[in-house]
BAMAR-670996 format. One line per field, with one value per residue (C-alpha): x, y, z; residue number from 1; residue in one letter. Coordinates in steps of 0.02 Angstrom, whole numbers, plus 50000, padded with zeros to 5 digits. Layout:
x = c(X,...)
y = c(Y,...)
z = c(Z,...)
nr = c(NUM,...)
rest = c(A,...)
% end
This chain:
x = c(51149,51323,51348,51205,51134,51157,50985,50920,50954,50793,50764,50764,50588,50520,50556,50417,50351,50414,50589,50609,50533,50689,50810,50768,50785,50945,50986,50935,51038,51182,51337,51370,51177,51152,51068,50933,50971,50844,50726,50564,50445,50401,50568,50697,50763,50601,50543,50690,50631,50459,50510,50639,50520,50376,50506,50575,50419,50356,50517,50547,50721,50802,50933,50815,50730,50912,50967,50784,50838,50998,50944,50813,50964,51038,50858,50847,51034,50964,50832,50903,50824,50995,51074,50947,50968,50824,50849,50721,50557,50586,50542,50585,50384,50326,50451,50436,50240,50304,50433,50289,50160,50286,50326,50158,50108,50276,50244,50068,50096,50214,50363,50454,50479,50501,50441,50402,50293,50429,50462,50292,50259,50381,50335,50147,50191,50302,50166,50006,50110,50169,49984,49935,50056,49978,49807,49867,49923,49777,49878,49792,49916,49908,50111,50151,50028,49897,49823,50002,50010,49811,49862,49978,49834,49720,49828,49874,49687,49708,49877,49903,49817,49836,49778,49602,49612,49729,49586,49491,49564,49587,49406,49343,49476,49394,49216,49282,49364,49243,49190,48993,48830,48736,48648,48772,48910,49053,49247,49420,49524,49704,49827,50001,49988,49982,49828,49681,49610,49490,49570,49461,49574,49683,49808,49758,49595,49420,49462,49594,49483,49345,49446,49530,49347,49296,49443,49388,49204,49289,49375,49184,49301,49132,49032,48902,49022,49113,48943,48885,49067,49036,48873,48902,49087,48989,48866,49005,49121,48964,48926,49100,49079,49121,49060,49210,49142,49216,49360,49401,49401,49254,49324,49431,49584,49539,49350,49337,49477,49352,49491,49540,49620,49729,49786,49767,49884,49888,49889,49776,49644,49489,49534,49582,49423,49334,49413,49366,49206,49186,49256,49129,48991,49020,49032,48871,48773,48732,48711,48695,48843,48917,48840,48920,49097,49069,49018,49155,49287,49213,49240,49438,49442,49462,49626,49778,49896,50002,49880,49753,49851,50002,50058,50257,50342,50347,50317,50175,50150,50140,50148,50094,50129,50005,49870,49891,49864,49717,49606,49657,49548,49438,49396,49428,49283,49177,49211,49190,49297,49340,49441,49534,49587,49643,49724,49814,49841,49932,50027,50116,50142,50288,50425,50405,50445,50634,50694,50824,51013,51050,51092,50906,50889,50817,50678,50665,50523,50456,50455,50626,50730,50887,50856,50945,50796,50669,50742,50773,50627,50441,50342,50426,50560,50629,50563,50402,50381,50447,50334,50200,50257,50256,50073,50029,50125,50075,49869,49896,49949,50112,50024,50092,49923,49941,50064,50010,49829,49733,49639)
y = c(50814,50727,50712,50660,50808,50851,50823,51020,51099,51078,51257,51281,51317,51178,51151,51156,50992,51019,51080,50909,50790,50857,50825,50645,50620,50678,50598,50417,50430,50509,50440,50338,50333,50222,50058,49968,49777,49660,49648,49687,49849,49887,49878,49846,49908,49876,50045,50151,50057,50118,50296,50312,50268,50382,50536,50486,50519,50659,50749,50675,50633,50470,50453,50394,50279,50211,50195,50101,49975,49959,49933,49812,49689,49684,49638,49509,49437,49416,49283,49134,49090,48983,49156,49259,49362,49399,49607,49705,49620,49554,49365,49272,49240,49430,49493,49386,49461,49636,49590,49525,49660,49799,49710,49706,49899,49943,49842,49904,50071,50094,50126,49964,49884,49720,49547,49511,49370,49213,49274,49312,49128,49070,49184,49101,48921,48991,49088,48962,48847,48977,49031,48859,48861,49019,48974,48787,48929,49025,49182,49300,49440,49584,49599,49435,49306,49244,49408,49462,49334,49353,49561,49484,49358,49479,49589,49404,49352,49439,49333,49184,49017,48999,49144,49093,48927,48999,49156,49035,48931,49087,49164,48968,48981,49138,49067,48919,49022,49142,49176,49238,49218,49316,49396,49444,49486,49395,49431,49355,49311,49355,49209,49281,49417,49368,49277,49272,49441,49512,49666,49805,49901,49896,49786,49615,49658,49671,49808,49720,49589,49702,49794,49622,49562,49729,49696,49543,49597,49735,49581,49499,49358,49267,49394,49341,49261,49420,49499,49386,49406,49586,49603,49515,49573,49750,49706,49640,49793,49912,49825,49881,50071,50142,50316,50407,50562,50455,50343,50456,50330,50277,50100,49985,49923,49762,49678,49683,49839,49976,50103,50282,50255,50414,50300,50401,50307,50211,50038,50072,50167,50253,50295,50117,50058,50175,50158,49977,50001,50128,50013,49859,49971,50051,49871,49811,49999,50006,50194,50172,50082,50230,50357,50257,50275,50438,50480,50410,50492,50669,50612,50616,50803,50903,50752,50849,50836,50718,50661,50644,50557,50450,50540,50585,50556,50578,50392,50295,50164,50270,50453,50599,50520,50374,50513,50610,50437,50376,50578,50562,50395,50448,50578,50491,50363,50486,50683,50763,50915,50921,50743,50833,50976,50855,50787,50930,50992,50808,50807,51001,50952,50826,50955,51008,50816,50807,50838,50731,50742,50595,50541,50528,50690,50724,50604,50465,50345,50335,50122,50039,50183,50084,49975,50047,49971,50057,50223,50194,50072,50125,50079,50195,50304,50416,50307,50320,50488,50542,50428,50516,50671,50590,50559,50725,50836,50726,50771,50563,50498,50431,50344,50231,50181,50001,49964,50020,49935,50067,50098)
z = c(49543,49572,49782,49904,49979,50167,50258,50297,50471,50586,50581,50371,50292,50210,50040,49887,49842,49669,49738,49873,49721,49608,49807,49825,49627,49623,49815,49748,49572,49632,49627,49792,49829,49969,49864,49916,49951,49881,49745,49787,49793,49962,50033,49876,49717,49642,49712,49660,49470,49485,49560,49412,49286,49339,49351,49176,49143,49226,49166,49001,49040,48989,49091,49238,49121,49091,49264,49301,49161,49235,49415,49331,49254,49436,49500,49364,49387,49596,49574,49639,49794,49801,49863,49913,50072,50169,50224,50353,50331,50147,50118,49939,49868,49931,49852,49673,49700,49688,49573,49445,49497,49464,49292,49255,49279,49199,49014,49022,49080,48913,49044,48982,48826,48833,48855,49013,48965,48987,49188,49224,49161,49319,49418,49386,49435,49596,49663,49655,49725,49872,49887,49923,50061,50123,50118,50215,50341,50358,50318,50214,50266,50074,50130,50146,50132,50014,49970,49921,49779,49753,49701,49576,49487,49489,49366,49283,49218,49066,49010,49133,49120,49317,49356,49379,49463,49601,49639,49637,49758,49883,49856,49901,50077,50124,50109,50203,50325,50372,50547,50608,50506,50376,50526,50610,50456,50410,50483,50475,50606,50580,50657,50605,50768,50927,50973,50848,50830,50717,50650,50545,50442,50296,50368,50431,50430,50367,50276,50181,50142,50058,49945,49877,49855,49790,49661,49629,49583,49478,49370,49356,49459,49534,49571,49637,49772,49796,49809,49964,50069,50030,50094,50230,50282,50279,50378,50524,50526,50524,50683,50783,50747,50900,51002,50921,51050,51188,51095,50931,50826,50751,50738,50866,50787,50811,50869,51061,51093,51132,51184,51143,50961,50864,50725,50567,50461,50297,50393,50540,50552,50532,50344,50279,50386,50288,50126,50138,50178,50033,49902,49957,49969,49809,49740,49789,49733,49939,49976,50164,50193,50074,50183,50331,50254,50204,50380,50469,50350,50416,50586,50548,50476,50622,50667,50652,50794,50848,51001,50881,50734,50796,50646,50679,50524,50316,50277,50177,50297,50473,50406,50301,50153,50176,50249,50084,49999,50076,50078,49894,49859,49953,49863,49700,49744,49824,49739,49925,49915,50098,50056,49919,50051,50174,50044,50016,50214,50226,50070,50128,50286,50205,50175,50363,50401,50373,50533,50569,50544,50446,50273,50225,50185,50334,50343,50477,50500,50697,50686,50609,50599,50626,50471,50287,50209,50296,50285,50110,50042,49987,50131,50261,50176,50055,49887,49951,49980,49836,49747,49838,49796,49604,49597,49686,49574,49404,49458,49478,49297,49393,49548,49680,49726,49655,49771,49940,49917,49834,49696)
nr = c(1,2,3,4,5,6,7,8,9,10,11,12,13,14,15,16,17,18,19,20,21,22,23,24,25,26,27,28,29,30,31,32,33,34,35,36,37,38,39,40,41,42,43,44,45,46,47,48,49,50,51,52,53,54,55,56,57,58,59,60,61,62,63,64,65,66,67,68,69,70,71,72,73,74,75,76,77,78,79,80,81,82,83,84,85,86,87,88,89,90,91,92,93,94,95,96,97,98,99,100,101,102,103,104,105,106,107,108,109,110,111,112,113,114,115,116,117,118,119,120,121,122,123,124,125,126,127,128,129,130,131,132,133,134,135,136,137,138,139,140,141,142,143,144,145,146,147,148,149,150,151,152,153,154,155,156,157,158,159,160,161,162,163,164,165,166,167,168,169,170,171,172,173,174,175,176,177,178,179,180,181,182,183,184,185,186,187,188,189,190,191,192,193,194,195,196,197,198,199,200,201,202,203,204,205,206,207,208,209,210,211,212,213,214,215,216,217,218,219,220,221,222,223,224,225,226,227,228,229,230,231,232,233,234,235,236,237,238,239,240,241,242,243,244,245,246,247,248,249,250,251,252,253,254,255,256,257,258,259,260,261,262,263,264,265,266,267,268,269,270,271,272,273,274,275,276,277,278,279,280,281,282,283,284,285,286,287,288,289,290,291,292,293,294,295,296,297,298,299,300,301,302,303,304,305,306,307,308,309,310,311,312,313,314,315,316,317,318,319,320,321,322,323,324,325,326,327,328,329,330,331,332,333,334,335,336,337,338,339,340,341,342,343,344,345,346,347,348,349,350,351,352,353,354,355,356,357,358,359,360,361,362,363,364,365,366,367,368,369,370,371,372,373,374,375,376,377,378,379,380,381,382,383,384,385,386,387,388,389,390,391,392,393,394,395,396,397,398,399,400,401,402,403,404,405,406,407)
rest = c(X,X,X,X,X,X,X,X,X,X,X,X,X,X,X,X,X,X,X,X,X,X,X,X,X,X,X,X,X,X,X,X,X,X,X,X,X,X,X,X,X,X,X,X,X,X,X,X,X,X,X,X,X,X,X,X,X,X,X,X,X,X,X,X,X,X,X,X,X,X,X,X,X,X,X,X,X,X,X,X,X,X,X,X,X,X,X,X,X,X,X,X,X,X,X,X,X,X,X,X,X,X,X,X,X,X,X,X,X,X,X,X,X,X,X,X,X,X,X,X,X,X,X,X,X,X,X,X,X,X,X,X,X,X,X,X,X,X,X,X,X,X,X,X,X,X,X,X,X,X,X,X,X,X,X,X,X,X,X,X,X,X,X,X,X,X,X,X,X,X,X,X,X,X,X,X,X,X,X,X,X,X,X,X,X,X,X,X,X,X,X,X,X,X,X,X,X,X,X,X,X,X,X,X,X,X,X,X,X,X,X,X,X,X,X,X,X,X,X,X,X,X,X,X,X,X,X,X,X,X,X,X,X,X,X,X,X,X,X,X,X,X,X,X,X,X,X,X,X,X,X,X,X,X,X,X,X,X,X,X,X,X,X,X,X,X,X,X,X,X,X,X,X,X,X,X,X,X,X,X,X,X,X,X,X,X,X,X,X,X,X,X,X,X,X,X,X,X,X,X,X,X,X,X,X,X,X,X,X,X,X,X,X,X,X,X,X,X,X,X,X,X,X,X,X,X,X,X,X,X,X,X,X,X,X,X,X,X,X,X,X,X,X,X,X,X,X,X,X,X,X,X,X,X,X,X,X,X,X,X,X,X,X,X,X,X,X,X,X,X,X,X,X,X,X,X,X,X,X,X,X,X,X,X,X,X,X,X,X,X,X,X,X,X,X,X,X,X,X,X,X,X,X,X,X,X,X)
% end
């Protein structure tokens, strides 16, 4: 496809999933293609890499494995934090995590030959020493703070000598920095928003900080550590369910904010609650806390309109996208088929998404919309949902789930 396609009139019917995966490959490769300004995954040229790659492979065609090497050399010529430029909500280290997480899956994954060994070496010795400075902070943020470089080690143990002293050093800040009592459950208080607030879900929250642990335990990384902030973090966010008869949600975004709550996105949530949850509580073999998750995932079925979703857009982060995501571990950890159908209703209701009359083929996301970056990037634009799209139509061999914080 050689000219950028004109975003589809409001009134078109939607497009197949198979027919808008081949649009936004050809959109984001052809000539002129708006670019992508930094280096990272979430919200740089690292995701256009990963998205060429998996459609190389998907379609057996070379020429997007070429133009992923190629974007690759520019990422690798744009390391110097001399002349790095800072673009949306990109910072230097998160983006070096990404950078060495996406290297990682690609060399294993047999999408890239070559040895990645030497940078991932550097990348080592910048990121304990950046994850040190995060943990001084208190800021154990999965986007950008100490569980962002914590991702990367965890993929590192097999290769890197300081891979294992650095978890080491974060699993001993979050026993340190733990808030209530084995009674009670353990939380974390997140200080990078506002005042302190205990958050639940995915992001800044409990949530977040079970499924790191749960990876963890998965690595045999401590376990018997992991085992105790598990059973104990469970314990806490069982403790803030809410009456979702009277508030929806069966969880308040945050400890103390018993309000009505339609949040029924990737980052906040009933389903990353829940996913969290599920991934601690399949960790420690505890079927009630299982039943629990289970539970409150049924809760969200019948969630399907805007009032009921905050669900406006096509994105991972805040959309339809991340919905489709999140059903789809869910019912990869737990085989309920009614996950697997909202699954599906979520991952159709894409197409219908692309709206807007722009160059974005339609898409816009309902936060940032003025920023190139996040129409563009992973988190909330066009990479990401056609890497959604990717590991839908592939039955999941080409998944994006490593790096949006699933499993």
């Amino acid at each position: 496809m050689d000219t950028l396609l004109a975003p589809a009139p409001a009134a078109a019917a939607p497009a197949s999933l198979g027919t808008l995966l081949a649009t936004i490959a050809g959109y984001l490769n052809a000539p002129g293609a708006p670019a992508l300004a930094t280096f990272g995954v979430a919200s740089g040229k690292g995701g256009t890499i990963l998205f060429n790659c998996h459609y190389a492979a998907y379609t057996g065609e070379g020429r997007y494995y070429e133009r992923a090497l190629a974007e690759l050399e520019q990422v690798l010529a744009a390391l110097d934090p001399r002349t790095y430029k800072a673009d949306f909500s990109s910072n230097y280290y998160q983006e070096l995590a990404e950078l060495g997480t996406l290297l990682i899956y690609l060399t294993t994954h047999g999408h890239l030959d070559w040895d990645a060994e030497p940078l991932l070496r550097r990348l080592d010795g910048l990121l304990e020493d950046r994850l040190h400075q995060h943990l001084a902070a208190r800021n154990f943020e999965r986007t950008s703070g100490a569980l962002s470089c914590g991702a990367y080690f965890v993929r590192r143990l097999p290769r890197s000598a300081r891979a294992r002293p650095a978890l080491g050093a974060l699993l001993d800040a979050l026993v340190a920095t733990r808030q209530g009592t084995e009674a009670s459950g353990y939380y974390w208080l997140c200080l990078v928003i506002a005042e302190p607030r205990a958050y639940t879900g995915l992001s800044h929250g409990s949530a977040m900080i079970l499924s790191f642990l749960a990876d963890l335990h998965a690595a045999d990384f401590q376990p018997a550590v992991c085992a105790s902030l598990l059973r104990h973090g469970t314990t806490w966010l069982l403790a803030q369910r809410l009456d979702a008869d009277q508030y929806l949600s069966s969880f308040p975004l945050w400890a103390g904010k018993a309000d009505y709550t339609n949040n029924l996105c990737l980052i906040y949530g009933d389903l990353g609650t829940a996913y969290g949850l599920l991934r601690a509580a399949t960790a420690l073999g505890d079927a009630e806390a299982t039943a629990a998750a289970i539970a409150v995932v049924r809760r969200t079925l019948p969630r399907r309109s805007v009032a009921d979703t905050h669900i406006q857009d096509a994105s991972v982060f805040y959309g339809a996208a991340g919905a489709y995501l999140l059903y789809d571990a869910l019912h990869r950890h737990t085989a309920v088929p009614e996950f697997a159908e909202a699954a599906g209703y979520w991952l159709a209701r894409i197409p219908g998404l692309a709206t807007h009359a722009n160059e974005y083929l339609g898409f816009s996301p309902q936060f940032y919309p003025h920023y190139a970056a996040a129409q563009l990037g992973l988190s909330f634009g066009v990479v990401g949902i056609g890497l959604t799209l990717l590991q839908a139509q592939s039955g999941g061999r080409y998944a994006v789930t490593d790096f949006v914080g699933l499993s």
